[in-house]
C-alpha positions in Angstrom: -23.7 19.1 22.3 -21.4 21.3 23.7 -17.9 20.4 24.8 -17.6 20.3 28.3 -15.1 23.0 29.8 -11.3 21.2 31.4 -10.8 21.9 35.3 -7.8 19.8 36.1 -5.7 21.9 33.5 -6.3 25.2 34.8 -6.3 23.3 38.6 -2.8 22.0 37.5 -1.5 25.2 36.4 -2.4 27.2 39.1 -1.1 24.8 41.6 2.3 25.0 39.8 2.1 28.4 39.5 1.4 29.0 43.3 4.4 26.6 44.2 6.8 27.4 41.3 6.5 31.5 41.7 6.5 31.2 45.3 9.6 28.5 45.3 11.2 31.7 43.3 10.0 34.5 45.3 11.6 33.5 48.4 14.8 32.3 46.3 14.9 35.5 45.4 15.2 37.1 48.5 17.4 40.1 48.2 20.4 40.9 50.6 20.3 45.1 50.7 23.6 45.0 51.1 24.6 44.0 47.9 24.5 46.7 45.0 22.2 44.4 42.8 19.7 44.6 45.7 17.4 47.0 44.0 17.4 45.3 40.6 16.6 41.3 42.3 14.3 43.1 44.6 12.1 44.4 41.4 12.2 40.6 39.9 11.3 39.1 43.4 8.4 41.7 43.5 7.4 40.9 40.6 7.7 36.8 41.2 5.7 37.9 44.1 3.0 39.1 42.5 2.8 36.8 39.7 2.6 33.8 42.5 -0.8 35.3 43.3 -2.1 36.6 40.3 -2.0 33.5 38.3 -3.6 30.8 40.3 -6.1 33.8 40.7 -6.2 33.9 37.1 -7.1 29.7 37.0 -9.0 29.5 39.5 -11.7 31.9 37.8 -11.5 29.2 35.0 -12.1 26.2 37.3 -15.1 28.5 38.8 -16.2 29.1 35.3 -15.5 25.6 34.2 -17.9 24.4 37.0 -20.4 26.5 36.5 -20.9 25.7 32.8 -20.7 22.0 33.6 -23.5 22.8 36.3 -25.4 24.3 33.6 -24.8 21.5 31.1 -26.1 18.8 33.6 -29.1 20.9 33.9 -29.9 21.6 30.6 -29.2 17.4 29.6 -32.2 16.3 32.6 -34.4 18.3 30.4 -37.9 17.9 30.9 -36.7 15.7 34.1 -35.8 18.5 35.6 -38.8 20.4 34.9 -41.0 18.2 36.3 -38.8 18.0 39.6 -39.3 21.7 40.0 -43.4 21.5 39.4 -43.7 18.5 42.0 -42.2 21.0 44.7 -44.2 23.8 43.5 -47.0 21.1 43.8 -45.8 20.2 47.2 -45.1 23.8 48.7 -48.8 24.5 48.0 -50.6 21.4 49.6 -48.2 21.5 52.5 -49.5 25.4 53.1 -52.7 24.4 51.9 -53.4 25.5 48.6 -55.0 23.8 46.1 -53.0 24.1 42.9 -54.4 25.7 40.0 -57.0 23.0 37.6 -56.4 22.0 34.3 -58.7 20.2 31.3 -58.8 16.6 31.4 -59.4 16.6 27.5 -60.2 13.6 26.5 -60.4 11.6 29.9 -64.1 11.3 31.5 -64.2 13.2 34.9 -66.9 13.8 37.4 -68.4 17.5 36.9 -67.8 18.4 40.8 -63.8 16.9 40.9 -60.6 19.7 40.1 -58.4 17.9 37.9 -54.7 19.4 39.3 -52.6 17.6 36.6 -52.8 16.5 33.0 -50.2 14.3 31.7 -49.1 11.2 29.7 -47.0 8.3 31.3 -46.1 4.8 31.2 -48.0 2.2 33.6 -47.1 -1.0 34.3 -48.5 -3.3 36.8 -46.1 -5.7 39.1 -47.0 -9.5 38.4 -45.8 -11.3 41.4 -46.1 -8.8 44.3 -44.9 -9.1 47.9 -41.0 -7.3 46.4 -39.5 -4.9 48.3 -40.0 -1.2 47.0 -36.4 -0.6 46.4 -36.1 -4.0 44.4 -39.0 -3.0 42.4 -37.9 0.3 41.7 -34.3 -1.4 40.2 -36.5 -3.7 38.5 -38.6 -0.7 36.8 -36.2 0.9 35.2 -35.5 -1.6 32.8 -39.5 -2.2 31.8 -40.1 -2.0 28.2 -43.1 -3.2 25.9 -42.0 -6.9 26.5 -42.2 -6.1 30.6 -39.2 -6.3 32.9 -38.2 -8.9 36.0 -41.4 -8.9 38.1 -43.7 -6.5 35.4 -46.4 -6.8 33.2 -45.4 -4.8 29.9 -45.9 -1.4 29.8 -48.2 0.9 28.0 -48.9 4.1 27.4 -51.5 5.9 29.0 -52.9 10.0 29.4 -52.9 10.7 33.2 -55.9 13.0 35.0 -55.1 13.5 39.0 -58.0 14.9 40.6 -59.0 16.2 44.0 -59.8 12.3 44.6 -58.1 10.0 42.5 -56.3 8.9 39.2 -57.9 8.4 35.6 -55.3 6.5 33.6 -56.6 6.8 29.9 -55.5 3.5 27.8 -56.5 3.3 23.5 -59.0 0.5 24.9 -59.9 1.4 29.0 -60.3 3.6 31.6 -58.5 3.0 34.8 -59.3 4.4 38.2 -57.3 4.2 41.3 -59.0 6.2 44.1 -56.8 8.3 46.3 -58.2 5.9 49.0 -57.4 3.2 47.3 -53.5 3.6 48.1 -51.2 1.8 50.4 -47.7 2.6 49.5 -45.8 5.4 47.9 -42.6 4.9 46.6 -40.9 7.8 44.8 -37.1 7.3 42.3 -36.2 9.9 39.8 -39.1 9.5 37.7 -40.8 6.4 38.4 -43.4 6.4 41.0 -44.4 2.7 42.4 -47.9 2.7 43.8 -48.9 0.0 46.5 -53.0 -0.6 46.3 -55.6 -2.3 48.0 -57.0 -4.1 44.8 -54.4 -5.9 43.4 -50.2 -5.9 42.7 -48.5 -2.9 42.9 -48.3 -0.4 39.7 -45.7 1.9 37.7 -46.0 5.1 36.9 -43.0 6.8 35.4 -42.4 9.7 33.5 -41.5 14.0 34.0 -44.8 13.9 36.2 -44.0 10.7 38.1 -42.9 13.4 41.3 -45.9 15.8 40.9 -48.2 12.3 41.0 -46.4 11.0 43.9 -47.4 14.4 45.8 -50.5 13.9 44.8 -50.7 10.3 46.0 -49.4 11.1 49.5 -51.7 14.1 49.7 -54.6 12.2 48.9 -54.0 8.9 51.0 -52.2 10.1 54.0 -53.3 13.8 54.3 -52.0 17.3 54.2 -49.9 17.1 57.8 -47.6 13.4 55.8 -46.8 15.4 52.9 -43.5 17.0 55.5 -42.4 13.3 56.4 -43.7 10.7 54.1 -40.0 9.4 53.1 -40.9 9.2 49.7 -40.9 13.1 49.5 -37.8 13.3 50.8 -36.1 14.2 48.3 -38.6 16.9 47.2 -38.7 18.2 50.4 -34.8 19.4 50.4 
């Protein structure tokens, strides 16, 4: 990994290059009168103009510095990030509506007549009490493993299809469907998607398309016009 870039050290040294220059330039101050005039007024010129060219000088490197860092915090969400930028993609289009383009659902059984608008593999867990708030069940899911989590079932791996109608969740041993119609509640947090439905306790989906799902979800519950102020989109939306 690369080393992040300093900004308090060039920060520092053109702040005390801004105060110490200037503190000189106006010490230095000639009196025309005097016959060293010309000579002090060359240094206080010259004071001057190093009192604006080096905190110019540093604060390129704090700009640079940020950038990079910028960059770096980019480049370490990874396919995060990625999957940020395809939900709004995914969300621009049904707002203005137009269907995204279809992909396979390889292995996962499909009806012949519905699109299939994303392909992916997640983790799913199911909520075993119910009746927790959404954000409380969001804290709780980030910390679900194989051996489950406060409030979760264990998680498992699953192959995602999201259709023009619903989702196929592909498990080594079943099929899961949960019908557009199906859905309640959406609740959206960097990655993990909570999905309130009428046939039992809430689930978790969470992975890069956890966003591009929850578009999906909102899109095919609520309808086209909730998709510019279902909360959970928020974020997506800016």
């Amino acid at each position: 990994m690369r080393k992040r870039p300093g900004v308090l050290l060039p920060l520092a040294v053109g702040i005390g290059a801004l105060l110490g220059f200037g503190w000189l330039w106006i010490a230095l101050e000639p009196d025309m009168a005097t016959p060293a005039s010309t000579i002090v007024w060359l240094l206080s010129e010259l004071v001057f103009a190093l009192a604006l060219a080096v905190p110019a000088v540093c604060l390129f490197f704090v700009i640079r510095a940020l950038h990079i860092r910028r960059i770096q915090a980019r480049e370490a969400t990874g396919p995060a990030g990625v999957g940020v930028e395809r939900a709004r993609d995914l969300l621009w289009s049904l707002s203005h509506g137009l269907l995204p383009q279809t992909e396979s659902a390889r292995d996962i059984p499909t009806d012949a007549t519905e699109p299939v608008f994303l392909y992916a593999t997640l983790t799913y867990a199911r909520h075993i009490q119910g009746g927790s708030s959404p954000r409380r069940m969001l804290v709780t899911a980030r910390s679900v493993t194989a051996e489950g989590a406060a409030g979760w079932g264990p998680a498992a791996t699953a192959a995602v299809a999201a259709t023009d109608r619903r989702l196929l969740l592909l498990f080594p041993d079943a099929l899961l469907d949960i019908a557009y119609s199906d859905i309640t509640a959406v609740h959206l947090d960097r990655g993990l998607l909570v999905l309130g439905v009428h046939s039992g306790t809430p689930v978790l989906l969470s992975g890069e398309a956890a966003e591009s799902l929850a578009v999906l979800a909102v899109w095919g519950s609520v309808g086209e016009s909730a998709l510019r102020r279902h909360p959970a989109l928020a974020g997506l939306r800016a």
